[in-house]
N, C-alpha and C positions, 0 to 999 in steps of 0.2 A: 504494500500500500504506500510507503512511504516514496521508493523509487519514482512509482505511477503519481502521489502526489507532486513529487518535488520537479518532473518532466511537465508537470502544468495539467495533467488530467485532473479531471473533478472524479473523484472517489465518495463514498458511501458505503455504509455496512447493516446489512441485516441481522439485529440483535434479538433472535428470536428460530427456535421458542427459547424464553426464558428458564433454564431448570432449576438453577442456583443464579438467587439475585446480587450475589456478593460475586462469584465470578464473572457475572454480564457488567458488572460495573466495573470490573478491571479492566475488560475488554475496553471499554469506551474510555476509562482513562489513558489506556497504554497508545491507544490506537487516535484518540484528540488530536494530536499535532496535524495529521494527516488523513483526516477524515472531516469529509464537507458535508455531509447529510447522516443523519441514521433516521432506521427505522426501528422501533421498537415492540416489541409482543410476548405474548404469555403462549405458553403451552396449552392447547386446548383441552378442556376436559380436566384440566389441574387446576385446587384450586390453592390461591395462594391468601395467607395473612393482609389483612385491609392496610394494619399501620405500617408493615414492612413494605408495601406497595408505595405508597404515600412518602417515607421515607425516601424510597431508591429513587421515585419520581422528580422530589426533589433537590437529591444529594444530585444528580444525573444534569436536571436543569441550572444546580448552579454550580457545576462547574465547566458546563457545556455553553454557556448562557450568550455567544456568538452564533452557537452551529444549528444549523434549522435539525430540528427531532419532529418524526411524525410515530406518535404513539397511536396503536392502534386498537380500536374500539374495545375489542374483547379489555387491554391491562387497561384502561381509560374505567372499564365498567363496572369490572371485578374492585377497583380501588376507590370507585363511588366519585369520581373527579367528570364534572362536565368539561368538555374540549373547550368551550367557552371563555372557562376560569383559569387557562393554561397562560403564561407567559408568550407574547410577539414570537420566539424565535420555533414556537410549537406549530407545524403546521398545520391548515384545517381538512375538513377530507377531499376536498377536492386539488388536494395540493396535487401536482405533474413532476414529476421524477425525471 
């Protein structure tokens, strides 16, 4: 990724499904410098902890809080957060990749 970013490609990463939210959150810290988009999602049919969701969403946006994130409906639903109430750099669903 970092090659592809640094050659001037636009890069993005699919962070999903989530199965451990402490190792999805490395990923996106390790991977920051050089990633211009994510997408983010829950495992379907798993269910996860409301406040650890809320947590990682926030821990996630601030320190992402440049790089556009498009969370998707399922972890959005499961954590009880309207898209609404998300931060500018959150995208909405009709964002284009």
């Amino acid at each position: 990724m970092k090659k592809l970013h640094d050659a001037g490609f636009k890069t993005w990463a699919s962070i999903e499904p989530i199965i451990d939210l402490d190792s999805s959150f490395d990923m996106i810290r390790w991977s920051m410098p050089y990633c211009d988009f994510y997408k983010i999602g829950l495992k379907s049919g798993q269910k996860y902890d409301k406040k650890m969701l809320h947590q990682f969403l926030w821990d996630v946006i601030h320190k992402t809080s440049k790089i556009p994130i498009y969370w998707k409906d399922s972890f959005l639903k499961q954590a009880g957060i309207c898209r609404e109430n998300l931060p500018a750099n959150c995208m909405t669903n009709d964002f284009n990749l």
